[in-house]
N, C-alpha and C positions, 0 to 999 in steps of 0.2 A: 299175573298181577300179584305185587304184595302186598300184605292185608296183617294187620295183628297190631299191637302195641308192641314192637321191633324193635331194634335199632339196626340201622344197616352201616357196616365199614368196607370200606373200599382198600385193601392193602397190598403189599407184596407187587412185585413189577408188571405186571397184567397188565389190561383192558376191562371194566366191567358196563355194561351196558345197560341201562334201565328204558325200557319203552312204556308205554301204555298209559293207562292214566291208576295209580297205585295210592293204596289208601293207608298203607301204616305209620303210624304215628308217632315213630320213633324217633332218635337223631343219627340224620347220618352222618359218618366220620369219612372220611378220605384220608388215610394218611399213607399211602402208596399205590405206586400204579395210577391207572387211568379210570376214572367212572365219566362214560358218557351218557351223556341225556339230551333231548332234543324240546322238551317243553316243561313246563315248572311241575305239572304231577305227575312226571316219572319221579317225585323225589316225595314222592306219600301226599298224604291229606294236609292241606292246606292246614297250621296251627290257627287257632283260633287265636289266641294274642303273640306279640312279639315274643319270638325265643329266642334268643341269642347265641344256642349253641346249636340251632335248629340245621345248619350245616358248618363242618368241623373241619377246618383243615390241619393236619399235621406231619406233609410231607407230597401231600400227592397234586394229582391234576384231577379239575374238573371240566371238561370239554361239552363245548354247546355247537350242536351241530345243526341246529336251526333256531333261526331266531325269536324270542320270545322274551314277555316280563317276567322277571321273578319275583313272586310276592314276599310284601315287603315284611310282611311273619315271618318270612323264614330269616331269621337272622343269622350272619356268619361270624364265626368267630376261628381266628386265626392262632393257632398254638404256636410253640416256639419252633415247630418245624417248617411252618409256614405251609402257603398255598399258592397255586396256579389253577390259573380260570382262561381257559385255553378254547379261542371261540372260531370257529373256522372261516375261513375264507365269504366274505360276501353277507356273513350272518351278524347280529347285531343282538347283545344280553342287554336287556336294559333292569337295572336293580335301584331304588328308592331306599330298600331297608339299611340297617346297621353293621356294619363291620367293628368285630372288637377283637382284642386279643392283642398279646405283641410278638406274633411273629411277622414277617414280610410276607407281601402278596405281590405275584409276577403276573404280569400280564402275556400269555402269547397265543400266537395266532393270528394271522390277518384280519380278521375280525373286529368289532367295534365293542369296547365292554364302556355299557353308561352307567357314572354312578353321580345318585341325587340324592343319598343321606347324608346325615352327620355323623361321620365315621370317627372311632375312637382308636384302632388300633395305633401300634407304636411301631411300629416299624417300616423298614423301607420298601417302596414302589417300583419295581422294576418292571418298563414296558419296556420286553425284549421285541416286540411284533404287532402291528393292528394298533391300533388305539384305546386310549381311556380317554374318554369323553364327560367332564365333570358340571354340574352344574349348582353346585353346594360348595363355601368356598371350605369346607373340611370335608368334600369327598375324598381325600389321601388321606384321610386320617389326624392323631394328634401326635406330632411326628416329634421323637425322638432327641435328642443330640447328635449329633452324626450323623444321623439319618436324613433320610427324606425318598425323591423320587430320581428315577432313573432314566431318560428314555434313551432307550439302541438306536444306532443307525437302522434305518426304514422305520423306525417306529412314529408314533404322535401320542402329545397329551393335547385334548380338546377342551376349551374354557368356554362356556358362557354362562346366558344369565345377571350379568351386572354382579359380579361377584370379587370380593379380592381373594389373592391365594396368598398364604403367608409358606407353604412346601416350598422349602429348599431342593432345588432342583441340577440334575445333571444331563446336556444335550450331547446327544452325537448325532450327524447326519439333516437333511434335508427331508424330513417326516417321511409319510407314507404319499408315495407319488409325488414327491417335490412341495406339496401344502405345507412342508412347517413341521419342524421339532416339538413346537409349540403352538398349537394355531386357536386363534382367538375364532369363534365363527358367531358371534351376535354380542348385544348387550357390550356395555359398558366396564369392561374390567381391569383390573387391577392384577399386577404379578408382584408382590411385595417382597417375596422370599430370593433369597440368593440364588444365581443360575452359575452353573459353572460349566465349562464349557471342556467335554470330553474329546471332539475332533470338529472339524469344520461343522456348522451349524448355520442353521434357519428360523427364524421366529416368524407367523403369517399371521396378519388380522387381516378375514372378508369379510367384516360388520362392526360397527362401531369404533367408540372410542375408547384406545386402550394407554394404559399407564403401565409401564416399567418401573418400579420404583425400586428395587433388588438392586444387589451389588450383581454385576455382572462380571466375572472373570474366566481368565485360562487359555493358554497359548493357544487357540487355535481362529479359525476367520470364525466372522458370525456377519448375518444376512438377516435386516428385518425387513420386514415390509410390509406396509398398513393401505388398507383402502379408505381409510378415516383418519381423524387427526390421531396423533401419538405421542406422549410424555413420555422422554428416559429421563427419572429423577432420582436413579441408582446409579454409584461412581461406576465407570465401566475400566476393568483392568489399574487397579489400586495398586492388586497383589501379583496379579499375571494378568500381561498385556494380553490380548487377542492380537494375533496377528495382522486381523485387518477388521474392519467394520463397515458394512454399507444399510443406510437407513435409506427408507424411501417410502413417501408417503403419493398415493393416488388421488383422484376425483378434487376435492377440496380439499384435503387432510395437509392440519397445520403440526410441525414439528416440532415440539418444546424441548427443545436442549436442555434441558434442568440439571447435568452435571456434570462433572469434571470426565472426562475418557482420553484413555493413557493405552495407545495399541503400542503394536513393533514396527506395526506395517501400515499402508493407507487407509485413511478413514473419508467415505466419500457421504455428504449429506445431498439429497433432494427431496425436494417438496412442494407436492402440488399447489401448497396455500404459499405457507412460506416457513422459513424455519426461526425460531425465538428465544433467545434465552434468559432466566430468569433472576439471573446472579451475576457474580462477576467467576468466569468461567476457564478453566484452562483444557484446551486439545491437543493433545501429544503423539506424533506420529510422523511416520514419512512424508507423509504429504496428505495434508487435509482439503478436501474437495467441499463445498459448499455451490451445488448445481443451481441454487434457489436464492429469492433476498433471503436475507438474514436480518432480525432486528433487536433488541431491546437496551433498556436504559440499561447498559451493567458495561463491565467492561469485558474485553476476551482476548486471550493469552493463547497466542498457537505456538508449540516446537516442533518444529520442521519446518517442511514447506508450505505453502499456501497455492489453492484455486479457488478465487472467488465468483461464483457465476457460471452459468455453462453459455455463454453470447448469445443465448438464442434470444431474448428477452430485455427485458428492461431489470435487470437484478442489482440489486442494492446492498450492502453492507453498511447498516443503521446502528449505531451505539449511541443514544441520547442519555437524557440524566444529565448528574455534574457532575463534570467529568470524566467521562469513561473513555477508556483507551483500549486502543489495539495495536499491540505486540505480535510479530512473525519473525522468527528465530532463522529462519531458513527461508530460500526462495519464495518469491509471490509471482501469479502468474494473476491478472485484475483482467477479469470477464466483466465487471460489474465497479459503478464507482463505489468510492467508501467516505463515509460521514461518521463523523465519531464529535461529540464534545468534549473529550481530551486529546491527547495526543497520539500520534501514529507512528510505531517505528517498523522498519523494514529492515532486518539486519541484512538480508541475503538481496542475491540480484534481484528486481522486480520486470518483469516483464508485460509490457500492455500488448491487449489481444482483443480481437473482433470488433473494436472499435476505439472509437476518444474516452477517456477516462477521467474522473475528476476525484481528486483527495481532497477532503473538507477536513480537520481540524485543526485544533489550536497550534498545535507543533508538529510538522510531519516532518522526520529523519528517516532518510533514504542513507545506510550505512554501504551499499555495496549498487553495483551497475544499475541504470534504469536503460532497458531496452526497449524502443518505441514500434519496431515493426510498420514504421511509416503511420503509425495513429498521435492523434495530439493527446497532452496531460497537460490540465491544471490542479495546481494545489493550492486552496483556497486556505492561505492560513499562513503561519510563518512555516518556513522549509530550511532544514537542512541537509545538504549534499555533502556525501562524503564520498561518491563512485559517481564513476564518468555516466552522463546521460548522451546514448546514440539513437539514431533512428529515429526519432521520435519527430513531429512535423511541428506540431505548435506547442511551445513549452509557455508557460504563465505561474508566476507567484504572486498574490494578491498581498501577505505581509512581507515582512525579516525574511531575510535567504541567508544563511551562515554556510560558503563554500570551501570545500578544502579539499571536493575532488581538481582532477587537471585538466578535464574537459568535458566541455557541454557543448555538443553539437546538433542541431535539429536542420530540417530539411525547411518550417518556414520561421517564424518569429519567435523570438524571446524578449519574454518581457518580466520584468522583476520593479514591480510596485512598491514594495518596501525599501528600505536600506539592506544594501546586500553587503555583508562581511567577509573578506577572503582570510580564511584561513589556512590555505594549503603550502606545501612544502618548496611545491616546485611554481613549475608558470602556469596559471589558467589560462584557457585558451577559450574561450566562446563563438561558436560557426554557425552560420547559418549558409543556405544552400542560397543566396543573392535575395534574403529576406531582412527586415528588422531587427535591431536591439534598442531594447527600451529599460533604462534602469532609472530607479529613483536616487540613489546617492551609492556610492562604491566607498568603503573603507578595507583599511587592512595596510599595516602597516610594514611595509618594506616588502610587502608580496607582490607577484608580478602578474601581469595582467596581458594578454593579446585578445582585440575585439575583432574578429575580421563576420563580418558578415556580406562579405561579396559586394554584390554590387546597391544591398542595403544600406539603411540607414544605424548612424548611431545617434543615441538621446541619452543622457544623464540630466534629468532633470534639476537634482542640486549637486550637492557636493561632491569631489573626487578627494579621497585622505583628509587630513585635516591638520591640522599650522603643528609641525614637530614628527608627525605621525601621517605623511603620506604614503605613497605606495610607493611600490621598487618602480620596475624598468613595465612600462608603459606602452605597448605596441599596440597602431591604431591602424589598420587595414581595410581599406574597403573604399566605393566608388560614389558611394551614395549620399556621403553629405554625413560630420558629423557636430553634434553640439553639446560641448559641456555647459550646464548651466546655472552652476555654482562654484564656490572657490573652489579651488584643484590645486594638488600638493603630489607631484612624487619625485622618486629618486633621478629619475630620466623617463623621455619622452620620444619616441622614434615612430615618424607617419610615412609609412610607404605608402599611399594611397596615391590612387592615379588621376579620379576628376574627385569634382566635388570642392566642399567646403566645410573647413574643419575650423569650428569656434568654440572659444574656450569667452564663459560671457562673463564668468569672477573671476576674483581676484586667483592669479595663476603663480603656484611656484616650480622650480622644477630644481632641486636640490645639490645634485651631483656634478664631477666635471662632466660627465657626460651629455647632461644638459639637456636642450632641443635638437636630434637630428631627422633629417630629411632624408629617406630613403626612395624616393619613386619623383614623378613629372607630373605637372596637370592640373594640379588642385589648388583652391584657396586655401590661406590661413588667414582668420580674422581676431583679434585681441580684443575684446568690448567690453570690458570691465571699465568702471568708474573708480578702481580703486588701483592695488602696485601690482603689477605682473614682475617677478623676478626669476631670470634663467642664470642661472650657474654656471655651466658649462659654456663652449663658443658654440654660437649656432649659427648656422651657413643653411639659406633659405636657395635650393636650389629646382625651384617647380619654377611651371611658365604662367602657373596662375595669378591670380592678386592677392597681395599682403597690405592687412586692415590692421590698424591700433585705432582704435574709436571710442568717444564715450566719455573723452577727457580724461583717459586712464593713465597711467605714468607705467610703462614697460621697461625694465631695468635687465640689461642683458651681460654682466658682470662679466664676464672672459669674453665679452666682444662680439660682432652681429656682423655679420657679411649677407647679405640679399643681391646675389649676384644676379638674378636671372629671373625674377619674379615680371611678369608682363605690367605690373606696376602696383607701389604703396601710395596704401591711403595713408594720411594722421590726423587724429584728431586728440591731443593729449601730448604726453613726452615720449619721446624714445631714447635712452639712454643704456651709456656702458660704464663701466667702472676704467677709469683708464685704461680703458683698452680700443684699438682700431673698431669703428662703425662705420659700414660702408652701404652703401645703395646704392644699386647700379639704373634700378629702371627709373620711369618718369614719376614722379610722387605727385599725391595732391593733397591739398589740405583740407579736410571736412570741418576743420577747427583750427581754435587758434593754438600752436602747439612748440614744441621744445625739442629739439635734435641736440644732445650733448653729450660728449666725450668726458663727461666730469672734469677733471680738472685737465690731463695730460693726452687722454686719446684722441687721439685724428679721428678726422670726420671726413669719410667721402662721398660726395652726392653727385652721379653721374649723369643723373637724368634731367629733364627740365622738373620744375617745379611751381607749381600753379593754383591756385586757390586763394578766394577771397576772405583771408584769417589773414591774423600776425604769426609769426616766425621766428623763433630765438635760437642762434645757434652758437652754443657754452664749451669750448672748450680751452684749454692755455695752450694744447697743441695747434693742427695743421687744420685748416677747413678748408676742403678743396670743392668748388660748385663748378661742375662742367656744362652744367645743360644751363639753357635759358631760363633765366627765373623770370616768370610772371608774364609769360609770354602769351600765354591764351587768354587767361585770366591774373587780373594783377592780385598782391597779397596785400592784404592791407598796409604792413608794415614788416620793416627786416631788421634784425637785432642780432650782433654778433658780442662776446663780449671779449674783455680784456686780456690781455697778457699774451694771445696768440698772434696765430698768419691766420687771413679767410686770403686763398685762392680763387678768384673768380675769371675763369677759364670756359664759362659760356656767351660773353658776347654784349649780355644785356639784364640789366635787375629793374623789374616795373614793379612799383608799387604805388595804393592809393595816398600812404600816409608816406611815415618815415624810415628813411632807411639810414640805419644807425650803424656805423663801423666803429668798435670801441680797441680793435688789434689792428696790427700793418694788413693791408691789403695790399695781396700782389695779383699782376693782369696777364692773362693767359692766350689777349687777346683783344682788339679792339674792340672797347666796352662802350658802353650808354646807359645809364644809373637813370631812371625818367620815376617822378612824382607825378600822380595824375591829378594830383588835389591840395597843390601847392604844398605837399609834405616835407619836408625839410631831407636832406641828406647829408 
C-alpha cells in the first residue's frame, strides 16, 4: 500500500502497476511508460474537492484493466505531452470529472472510456481503438483550431443524452463491430461540427432522433443509418465529394434532406417514413437513388442520373409551393410518379419501370429517349418532346405538347389534349401497335407529319396548320377511320390507308403541286366542310371506297380531279377545278343541290349514272361529257348546263322533276329521252 502525502510519477518506457486500495495524497504524474490500475484507489485517497491536476498526464498511458468509475475529484489535466487512457478488452472507465490542459488525449484499447464532464482541454481526440462514449456535449473538450477528434478504423465515438456536439471530427472505418464511426445510442442529438472523412465510413443511430448539421466532407464513401428520423442540414461534400453516400432510415424514421450533397459517386436515399426537403435543393452525383416518397414545397436540382422509388410501393416525388421544379441533368429511371408545381425537365433518357407512371407539372421537357418497357406514362401538364418515345403502351398529354423528336411509338393509345406543335427537323412519325390517336389541333409549319396507328383510329379534334402556315407533307396510314375536325392546311397530303374513312370536316387546303395523293385501296374520303376546300396539286382518287363533298361546301381542285375508281361520289355543294380536266368515273349522287365545274375551259367527265333529288349545275366553256343515266333511280330536281360550251349526253336518258336547261350545243351519244316529271320545261 501507498500511504504519505507523495506524489507518485509514472516514467521512463516500463509498466507500473498500482493494486490495492492506496491512500496517498499526492498527484500523480504519468508522463512515460505504462501505469496500470484496475480500480479508482489504487491511485491514493480519494481528494476531498476537485483537483485538477489530481492525475497528470505528460506523455505516458494509463491502462484500466478492469472496469470501474473514476471519481470525479480526481481531476485530469493533460500537459503538452499529452495522455493515453488505455482500457482493455471487454472493460468499461467511466469518468464525470474534468479534463483540462492542452495537450491531446488518445483513446486506445478495446475498451469503452465514458466521459460526462465539461472538459476544457484544447487539444485533439484521437480514438485509435474501443470507444469514447460521451454524454456532455463538451466531453471532447474546448477544442482548438485545427483541432478536434479522431476516430481510427475499428474504433467509435458514442453520443447520447440529447446533446449537440460542436467537435470537429475525422472518420475512418465502420466503428467497433460494424456499429458506426459514429454511433448515436439514445436521446435526441445533434452533430454540428465538421466531419471529415479519412477512408470509407459509417455513421449509426439505435435511438432517437438525430440531426447532422456539419459540413460533411472528403473523398471517401460514407454510410448512415438511423433507426429514427434523421436531418442532414450540413452541405455534404462542398470541398470534397465523398465518393458515394447511402442514408437510410428504419422503423418510421423520416429523412430531411436539409442540404445541398455534392459526391463523385452514387448517392442512394431510403426511408422508412419518407424523405423531405426543406429548401430548394441540389444532389450531385452519378446517380442519385431515392428508394422512398420524397416531398416538400421547394424545388430539387439533380446532376447525374436519377432513380426515383424502388417499385415496391406506392412512392411519389412531391415538390408543392409556387412553383417548384425538378431538374435531372442525366438519365431518370421513374419507380415512382412525379408531381411538382413548376416544371419538370429531363435532360437524359428517361426510363419507366415496375409500372405506369404519371408526370404532373406545369411544363414537363423530356430532352432525350423516353423508354416505356411496355408500362403507360401520362404527363398531366404541357409537354415537351425532344427524343423518341418507345415501348411505352399508353402515352397521354392533358396540355401543349411542343414535338421536335421523330418518333413516338406506343404499343396502345396516344392521345394529346392540347394543341400539339411540331417542331422537328425531319418527319414525325406517330405509331401505335393497331391502337388510337387522339389530337387536339396539330401546328407546325412546313414540318412533316406520318400518323400510322394501324388498324386504329385517327381524331384531330380542331385544327390541322393554319391559313399561310400549314404543315409539310402529310402521311395518313391506318385502317381504322380517320377525322380531321377543323380547317387543315399543308403542303401535301398522301393516304395510303386501306379500309375506313378519312374526313377532313373544315375548311381543307392542301398547298403544293403535290397536292392530294392516294397511295392504297379500300377506304373513304369524305369532304364536310360548309366552307372552300382547295387542293393544288392534281389528285386522282383511286380507292374502291366512297367519295363525300357534303355540307354545301365548295371543293376547288386547281390542277384537276380524276376519281377513277371510287365505288361511288356523293355531292352535296360544288366541286370544282381551275381549268383543268374533272373526271368521275363512278355513279354519283346528289345529297344537295350542287355545282360540278370546270371553271371556265376544263372538261367535265361524268361516267357514271347520276341520281338524286337536288338541282345540278354544270359550268364549264369546255367539253361536258355525261355517260351514265341521269336521273334514273331518282330524278334531280333540275339540270343546268351553262354557256359557251358542248354537254355530251352519251347516257340514253335525263329525268328530272323541274327544268332541264341546256345553255351550250349538246351533242347525243345515243338515243336520248330528256323526260320532266312535273311539267318542267326543257
Amino acid at each position: 500500500m501507498l500511504a504519505g502525502s507523495v506524489n507518485l510519477t509514472q516514467s521512463g518506457g516500463g509498466t507500473g502497476i498500482l493494486s490495492g486500495v492506496n491512500t496517498y495524497t499526492g498527484i500523480t504524474t504519468i508522463s512515460g511508460g505504462v501505469l496500470q490500475i484496475s480500480q479508482d484507489r489504487n491511485l491514493g485517497a480519494v481528494p476531498g474537492t476537485v483537483t485538477a491536476t489530481s492525475i497528470t498526464f505528460n506523455g505516458g498511458t494509463l491502462q484500466i484493466t478492469s472496469g470501474f468509475t473514476l471519481n470525479t475529484n480526481r481531476g485530469i489535466t493533460l500537459s503538452s505531452g499529452g495522455g493515453n487512457i488505455l482500457v482493455d478488452s471487454g472493460q468499461t472507465l467511466t469518468y464525470a470529472g474534468i479534463i483540462t490542459g492542452s495537450g491531446n488525449l488518445t483513446k486506445s484499447g478495446t475498451g469503452i472510456l465514458t466521459l460526462s464532464g465539461t472538459n476544457t482541454y484544447t487539444g485533439t481526440t484521437d480514438i485509435s481503438a474501443g470507444t469514447i462514449a460521451i454524454s456532455n456535449a463538451a466531453a471532447l473538450g474546448g477544442y482548438a483550431a485545427g483541432q478536434g477528434t479522431t476516430v481510427q478504423s475499428g474504433a467509435a465515438l458514442s453520443i447520447s443524452n440529447s446533446i449537440t456536439v460542436q467537435e470537429p471530427i475525422s472518420t475512418s472505418g465502420t466503428g467497433v463491430a460494424s456499429g458506426g464511426a459514429i454511433v448515436f445510442t439514445s436521446g435526441n442529438n445533434t452533430y454540428s461540427g465538421a466531419i471529415s472523412l479519412a477512408a470509407d465510413s459509417s455513421i449509426v443511430s439505435t435511438s432517437g432522433a438525430q440531426t447532422i448539421s456539419g459540413a460533411i466532407n472528403g473523398l471517401y464513401g460514407l454510410t448512415i443509418t438511423a433507426s429514427d428520423n434523421l436531418t442532414l442540414s450540413g452541405t455534404i461534400g462542398a470541398t470534397a465529394p465523398p465518393t458515394s453516400l447511402s442514408v437510410t432510415t428504419t422503423g418510421t424514421g423520416i429523412l430531411a434532406l436539409n442540404a445541398n450533397v455534392s459526391t463523385s459517386g452514387a448517392q442512394t436515399y431510403t426511408a422508412a417514413g419518407n424523405i423531405t426537403i426543406n429548401a430548394d435543393r441540389t444532389l450531385t452525383g452519378s446517380t442519385i437513388t431515392t428508394n422512398s416518397a420524397l416531398s416538400g414545397a421547394y424545388s430539387l436540382t439533380i446532376t447525374g442520373n436519377a432513380v426515383f422509388g424502388d417499385g415496391t410501393g406506392t412512392d411519389t416525388v412531391t415538390l408543392s409551393g409556387s412553383s417548384k421544379n425538378l431538374s435531372v441533368s442525366g438519365t431518370t429511371t421513374l419507380k415512382a410518379d412525379v408531381s411538382t408545381s413548376g416544371t419538370q425537365t429531363y435532360t437524359g433518357a428517361v426510363t419507366l419501370a415496375t409500372a405506369d407512371r404519371t408526370l404532373t407539372g406545369t411544363t414537363i421537357t423530356n430532352s432525350s429517349t423516353i423508354t416505356g418497357a411496355g408500362f403507360s406514362l401520362t404527363e398531366t401538364g404541357s409537354a415537351v418532346i425532344n427524343g423518341a418515345i418507345s415501348g411505352v403502351n399508353i402515352f397521354s398529354v392533358s396540355g401543349t405538347t411542343n414535338i421536335s423528336a421523330n418518333s413516338i411509338s406506343t404499343d396502345g393509345t396516344q392521345t394529346y389534349s392540347g394543341a400539339v406543335t411540331l417542331s422537328n427537323s425531319g418527319t414525325l412519325t406517330l405509331t401505335t401497335t393497331n391502337d388510337n390517336i387522339s389530337l387536339y389541333s396539330i401546328a407546325g409549319s412546313g414540318k412533316n407529319l406520318t400518323l400510322n396507328p394501324g388498324t386504329g383510329t385517327i381524331s384531330v379534334t380542331s385544327t390541322v396548320g393554319s391559313s399561310n402556315n400549314g404543315l409539310g407533307l402529310l402521311v395518313v396510314t391506318n385502317s381504322g377511320g380517320t377525322t380531321f375536325g377543323g380547317a387543315f392546311e399543308a403542303d401535301a397530303v398522301v393516304l395510303t390507308n386501306t379500309t375506313g374513312t378519312i374526313t377532313f370536316s373544315g375548311a381543307t387546303t392542301i398547298t403544293s403541286a403535290i397536292g392530294l395523293r392516294t397511295a392504297a385501296q379500300g377506304y373513304n374520303v369524305a369532304f364536310n366542310s360548309s366552307g372552300t376546300n382547295t387542293i393544288q396539286g392534281i389528285t386522282t382518287f383511286l380507292n374502291t371506297g366512297t367519295l363525300t363533298f357534303g355540307n354545301n361546301g365548295t371543293s376547288i381542285f386547281a390542277a384537276g380531279l380524276t376519281a377513277s375508281s371510287p365505288s361511288s361520289v356523293s355531292i352535296y355543294g360544288t366541286v370544282q377545278t381551275t381549268n383543268t380536266a374533272l373526271v368521275i368515273t363512278p355513279n354519283i349522287t346528289l345529297t344537295g343541290n350542287s355545282t360540278i365545274s370546270g371553271n371556265t375551259l376544263g372538261n367535265i367527265t361524268l361516267s357514271g349514272t347520276i341520281n338524286g333529288a337536288y338541282t345540278l349545275d354544270l359550268n364549264t366553256t369546255g367539253t361536258t361529257t355525261l355517260s351514265g343515266a341521269i336521273g334514273g333511280s331518282t330524278a334531280l330536281t333540275s339540270l343546268t348546263t351553262n354557256t359557251g360550251g358542248t354537254t355530251a349526253i352519251n347516257g340514253g336518258s335525263v329525268r328530272t322533276t323541274g327544268a332541264q336547261t341546256y345553255n351550250d350545243n349538246v351533242t347525243l351519244g345515243a338515243n336520248t329521252t330528256l323526260t320532266t316529271t312535273s311539267n318542267g320545261n326543257i
